[in-house]
C-alpha positions, 0 to 999 in steps of 0.5 A: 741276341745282345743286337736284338736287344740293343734294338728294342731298348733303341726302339723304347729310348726313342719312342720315349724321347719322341712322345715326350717331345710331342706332350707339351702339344698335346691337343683333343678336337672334338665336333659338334654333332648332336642337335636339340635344336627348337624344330629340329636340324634338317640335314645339318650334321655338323656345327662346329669344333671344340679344341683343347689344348694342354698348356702347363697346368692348364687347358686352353679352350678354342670353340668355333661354330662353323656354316655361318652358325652363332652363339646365343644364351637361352634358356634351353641351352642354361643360360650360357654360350658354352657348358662343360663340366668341371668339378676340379678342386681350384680351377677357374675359368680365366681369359675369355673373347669372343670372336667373329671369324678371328676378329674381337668382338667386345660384348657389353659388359664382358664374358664370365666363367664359372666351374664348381657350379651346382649341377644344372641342365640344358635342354635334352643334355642332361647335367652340367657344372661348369659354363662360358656366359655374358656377364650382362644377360640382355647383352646376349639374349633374345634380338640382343644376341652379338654376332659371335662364332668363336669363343676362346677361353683358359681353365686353369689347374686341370687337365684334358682328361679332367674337362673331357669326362662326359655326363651321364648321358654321354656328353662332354660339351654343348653349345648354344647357338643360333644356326644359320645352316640349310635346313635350321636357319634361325633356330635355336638351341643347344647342340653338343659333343656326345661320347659316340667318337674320339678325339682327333689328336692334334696333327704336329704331335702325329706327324712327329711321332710317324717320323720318329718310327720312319727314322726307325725302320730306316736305321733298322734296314740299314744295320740288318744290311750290315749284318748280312754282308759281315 
């Protein structure tokens, strides 16, 4: 019985060693698949990944659209690039860029960031209080739109659990873009993440937590071996 127990407690020390090893990148991609695009989408189904990432007191954001999609600001999609909802007391929005393909774009007039905002809509989404948007409106609309699909960002003072709650219609994060995929070339609008799927964790802290339980098991074959021929 001491042996069993002596087991288990090794068990739970290591698994707490393991999960607290595997925190500090502790990380949720969500993907884009709900479309409320102008004239539908056609057979796309999927247009991009949204990342967050744990990193101390804050949240590191990577949104990038995928098969040849953009990012563009209408009116259908609030008037930003990127909407999310945040009502966490002294969070802001810090350290935004804007890439093409990983290579800096530089936009006229910069990129902002708001949260706390009173709730507004974009099209078929439903509400939201938190947004990536260009500072200069002309310099993202209409034929002025940047050729854009990354967007990379800082929240501050929150967590994933906090920037990860959904509206009132199940959604969590909308981008607005200009797609560029068989079937929606050249349409516009927002499309989102919708509370339908999981985030998928981040692939270092699987891989970590999977070698702790083999290392386990390996530790427990070879003691109960020993047992046997005692």
């Amino acid at each position: 019985m001491k042996k069993n127990n002596g087991l288990g407690l090794l068990i739970v020390a290591v698994l707490a060693v393991v999960l607290a090893v595997a925190a500090p990148a502790n990380a949720d991609t969500f993907t884009l698949t709900s479309c409320h695009l102008s004239g539908g989408c056609g057979t796309a189904t999927s247009f991009g990944t949204v990342t967050l990432t744990q990193s101390g007191t804050s949240v590191l954001f990577d949104v990038v659209l995928n098969s040849g999609n953009r990012f563009v600001e209408t009116g259908a999609g609030g008037d930003s690039l990127f909407i999310f909802n945040d009502t966490v007391a002294g969070s802001t929005v810090t350290n935004i860029s804007a890439t093409l393909n990983g290579a800096t774009v530089t936009i006229t007039g910069g990129l902002s960031g708001s949260t706390n905002l009173t709730p507004f809509q974009a099209d078929g989404t439903g509400f939201w209080t938190a947004s990536v948007f260009c500072t200069v409106d002309s310099s993202c609309n209409g034929g002025s739109t940047p050729n854009i699909n990354d967007l990379h960002f800082t929240v501050t003072n929150a967590t994933l659990a906090q920037l990860e709650t959904a509206n009132a219609l199940g959604n969590i994060f909308v981008a607005d873009i200009l797609c560029g995929q068989t079937g929606c070339t050249g349409l516009t609008g927002p499309v989102d993440v919708n509370t339908g799927g999981n985030p998928v964790p981040e692939p270092a802290s699987l891989l970590l937590l999977g070698s702790g339980l083999a290392g386990l098991g390996v530790w427990g074959w070879k003691r109960r071996r020993e047992e046997v021929k005692a």
